[in-house]
C-alpha positions in Angstrom: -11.1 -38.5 54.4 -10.5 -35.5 52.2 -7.3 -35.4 50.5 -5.4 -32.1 49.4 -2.4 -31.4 47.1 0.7 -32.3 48.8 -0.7 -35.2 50.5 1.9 -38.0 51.2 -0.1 -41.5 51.0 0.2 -45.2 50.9 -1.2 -47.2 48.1 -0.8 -50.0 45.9 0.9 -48.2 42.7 0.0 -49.7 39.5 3.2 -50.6 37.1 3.4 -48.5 33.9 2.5 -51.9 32.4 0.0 -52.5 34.5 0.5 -56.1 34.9 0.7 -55.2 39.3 1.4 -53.6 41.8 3.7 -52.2 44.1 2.8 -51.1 47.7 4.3 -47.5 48.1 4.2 -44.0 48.8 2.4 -41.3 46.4 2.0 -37.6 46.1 -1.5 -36.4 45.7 -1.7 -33.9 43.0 -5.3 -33.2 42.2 -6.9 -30.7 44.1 -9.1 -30.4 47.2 -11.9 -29.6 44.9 -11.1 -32.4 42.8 -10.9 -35.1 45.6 -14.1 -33.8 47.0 -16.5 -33.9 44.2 -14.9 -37.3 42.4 -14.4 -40.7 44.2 -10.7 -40.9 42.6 -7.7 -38.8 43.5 -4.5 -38.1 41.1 -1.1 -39.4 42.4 2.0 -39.4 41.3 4.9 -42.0 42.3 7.7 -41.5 45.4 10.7 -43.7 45.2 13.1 -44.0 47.6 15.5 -45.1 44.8 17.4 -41.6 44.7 19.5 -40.4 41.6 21.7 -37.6 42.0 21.3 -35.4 40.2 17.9 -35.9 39.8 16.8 -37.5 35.9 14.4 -35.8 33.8 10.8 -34.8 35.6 11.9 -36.4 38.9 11.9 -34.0 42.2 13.7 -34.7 45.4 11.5 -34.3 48.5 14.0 -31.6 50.0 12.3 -32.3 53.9 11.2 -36.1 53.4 10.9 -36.3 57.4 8.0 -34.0 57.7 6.0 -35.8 54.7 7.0 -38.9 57.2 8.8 -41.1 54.5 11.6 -43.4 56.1 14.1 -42.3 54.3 15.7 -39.4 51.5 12.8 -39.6 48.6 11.7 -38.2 45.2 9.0 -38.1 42.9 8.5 -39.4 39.7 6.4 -38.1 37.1 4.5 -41.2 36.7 0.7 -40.5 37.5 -1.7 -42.8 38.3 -5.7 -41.9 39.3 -7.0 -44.5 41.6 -10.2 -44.4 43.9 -9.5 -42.7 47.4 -10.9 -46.2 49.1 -7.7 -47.6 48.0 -5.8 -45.3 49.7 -4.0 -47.5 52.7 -3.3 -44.8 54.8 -2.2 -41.0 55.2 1.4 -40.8 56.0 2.2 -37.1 55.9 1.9 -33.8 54.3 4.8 -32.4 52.1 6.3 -29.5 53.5 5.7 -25.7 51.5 8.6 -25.8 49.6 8.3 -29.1 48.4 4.7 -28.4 47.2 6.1 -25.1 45.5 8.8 -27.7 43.7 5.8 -30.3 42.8 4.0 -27.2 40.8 7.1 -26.7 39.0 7.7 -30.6 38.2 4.1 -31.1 36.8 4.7 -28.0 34.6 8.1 -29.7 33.5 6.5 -33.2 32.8 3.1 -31.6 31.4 3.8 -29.0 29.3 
């Protein structure tokens, strides 16, 4: 399946450390090019751990029930490139504004 930007998935998300895993939502953040010519796709974390107001390079997912999360959500700028085989499942798509706010957060956490 080809992945886009914005894609809300389910995947076993390496610790920082990575000593393991942690089975959990991520954002897809490289680019349909990207996932199409590569066997890996970029991801970045989604916790439903919420802080308000939002720390340092975290984003809230403003309409978390179209990108089909179970509950309020945000992403973390904590990347991680895994193959798309590992990918569980699809679970959503996040909504235009949200992607417009994920450009913004990578520019924030990237430089």
């Amino acid at each position: 399946m080809p992945y886009s930007f914005g894609d809300v998935v389910l995947v076993r998300f390496p610790f920082t450390n990575q000593i393991a895993f942690k089975q959990r939502p991520a954002v897809v953040v490289s680019s349909s090019p990207y996932n199409t010519s590569k066997p890996d796709v970029v991801i970045m974390a989604i916790t439903s751990q919420v802080r308000i107001p939002s720390g340092f390079a975290e984003m809230l997912i403003a309409d978390w029930q179209t990108a089909n999360l179970l509950k309020p959500s945000a992403v973390k700028a904590v990347f991680a490139t895994l193959e798309q085989s590992l990918i569980l499942k699809k679970l959503g798509v996040l909504a235009p504004a949200d992607q417009a706010a994920l450009h913004r957060l990578i520019a924030t956490a990237l430089g």
